[in-house]
NUDREN-454359 format. One line per 4 residues: their letters; for each residue x, y, z of C-alpha. Coordinates in steps of 0.05 Angstrom, whole numbers. Example, Ala and Ser with C-alpha at 12.3 -4.5 7.8 and 13.67 -1.06 7.14 Angstrom:
2
as> 246:-90:156 ~ 273:-21:143
***
This chain:
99
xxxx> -1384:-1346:-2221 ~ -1350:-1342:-2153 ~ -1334:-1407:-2114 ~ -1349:-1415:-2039
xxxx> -1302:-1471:-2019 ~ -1334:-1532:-1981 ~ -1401:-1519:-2000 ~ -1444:-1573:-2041
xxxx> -1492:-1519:-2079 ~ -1529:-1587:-2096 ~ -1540:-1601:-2026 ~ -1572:-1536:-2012
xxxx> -1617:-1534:-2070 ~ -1638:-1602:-2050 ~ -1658:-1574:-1976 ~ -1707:-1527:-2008
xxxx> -1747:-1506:-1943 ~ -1691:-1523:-1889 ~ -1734:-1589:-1864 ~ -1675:-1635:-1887
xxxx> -1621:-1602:-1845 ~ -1575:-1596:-1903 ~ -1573:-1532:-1904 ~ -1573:-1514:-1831
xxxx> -1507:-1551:-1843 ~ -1475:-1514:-1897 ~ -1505:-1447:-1869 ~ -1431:-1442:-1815
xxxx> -1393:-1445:-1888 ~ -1435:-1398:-1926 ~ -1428:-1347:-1875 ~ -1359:-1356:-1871
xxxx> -1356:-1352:-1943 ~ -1402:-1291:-1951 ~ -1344:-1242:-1974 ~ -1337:-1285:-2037
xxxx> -1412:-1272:-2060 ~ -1411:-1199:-2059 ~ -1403:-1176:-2128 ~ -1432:-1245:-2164
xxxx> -1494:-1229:-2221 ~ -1555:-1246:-2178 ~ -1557:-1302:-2245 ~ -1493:-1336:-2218
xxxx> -1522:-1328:-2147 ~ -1593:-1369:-2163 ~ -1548:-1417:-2217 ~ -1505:-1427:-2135
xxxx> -1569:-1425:-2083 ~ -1620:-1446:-2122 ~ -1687:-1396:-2125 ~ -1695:-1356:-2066
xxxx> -1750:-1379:-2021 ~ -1776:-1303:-2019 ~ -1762:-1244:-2055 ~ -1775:-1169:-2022
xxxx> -1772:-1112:-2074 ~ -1748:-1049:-2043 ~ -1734:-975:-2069 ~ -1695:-961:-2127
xxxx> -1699:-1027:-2159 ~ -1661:-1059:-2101 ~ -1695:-1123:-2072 ~ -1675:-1177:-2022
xxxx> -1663:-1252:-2036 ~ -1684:-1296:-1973 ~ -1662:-1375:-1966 ~ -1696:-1412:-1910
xxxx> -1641:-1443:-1864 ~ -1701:-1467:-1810 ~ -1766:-1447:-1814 ~ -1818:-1481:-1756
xxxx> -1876:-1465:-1808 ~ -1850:-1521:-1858 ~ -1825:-1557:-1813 ~ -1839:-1601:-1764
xxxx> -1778:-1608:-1720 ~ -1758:-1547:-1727 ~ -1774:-1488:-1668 ~ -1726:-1428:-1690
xxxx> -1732:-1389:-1753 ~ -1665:-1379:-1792 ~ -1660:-1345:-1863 ~ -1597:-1311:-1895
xxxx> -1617:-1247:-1931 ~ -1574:-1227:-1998 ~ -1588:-1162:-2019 ~ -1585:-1154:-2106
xxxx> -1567:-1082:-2130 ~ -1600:-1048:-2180 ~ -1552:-1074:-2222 ~ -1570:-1150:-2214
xxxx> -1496:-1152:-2169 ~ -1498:-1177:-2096 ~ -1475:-1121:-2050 ~ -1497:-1157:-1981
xxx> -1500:-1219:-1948 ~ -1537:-1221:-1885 ~ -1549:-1276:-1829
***
């Protein structure tokens, strides 16, 4: 399971829908961080992030992972929309992260 230094997975799964500002926090070090994702089992990547809060299914067995960074429709104080996007092979591996 790859490591992303600095970041408190616990924190982040706590933040489920951004409201808590936890994760608009850790969001600078994830991105920073993205390289070591790529190649995790999309198991290690939930057992790190949590469930996604959306899941697209796209062609050949490919789908998209999306976590809520800020998200105005849950919440309250919140006016911009941010989400990072981790695309899962068809091979369960991670092969993108996008913010």
């Amino acid at each position: 399971m790859p490591e992303i230094k600095g970041f408190d997975k616990e924190a982040w799964k706590q933040d489920e829908f951004g409201c808590l500002g936890l994760r608009n926090k850790l969001s600078n070090n994830l991105e920073n961080e993205r390289q070591s994702l790529k190649g995790a089992q999309e198991t290690d990547l939930i057992k790190i992030l949590g469930q996604p809060n959306s899941i697209q299914i796209m062609e050949r067995k490919q789908k998209y992972f999306t976590y809520w960074i800020n998200n105005p429709e849950y919440c309250k104080d919140s006016t911009t929309f941010k989400a990072v996007k981790i695309r899962i092979s068809a091979l369960n591996q991670v092969t993108e992260v996008l913010f």
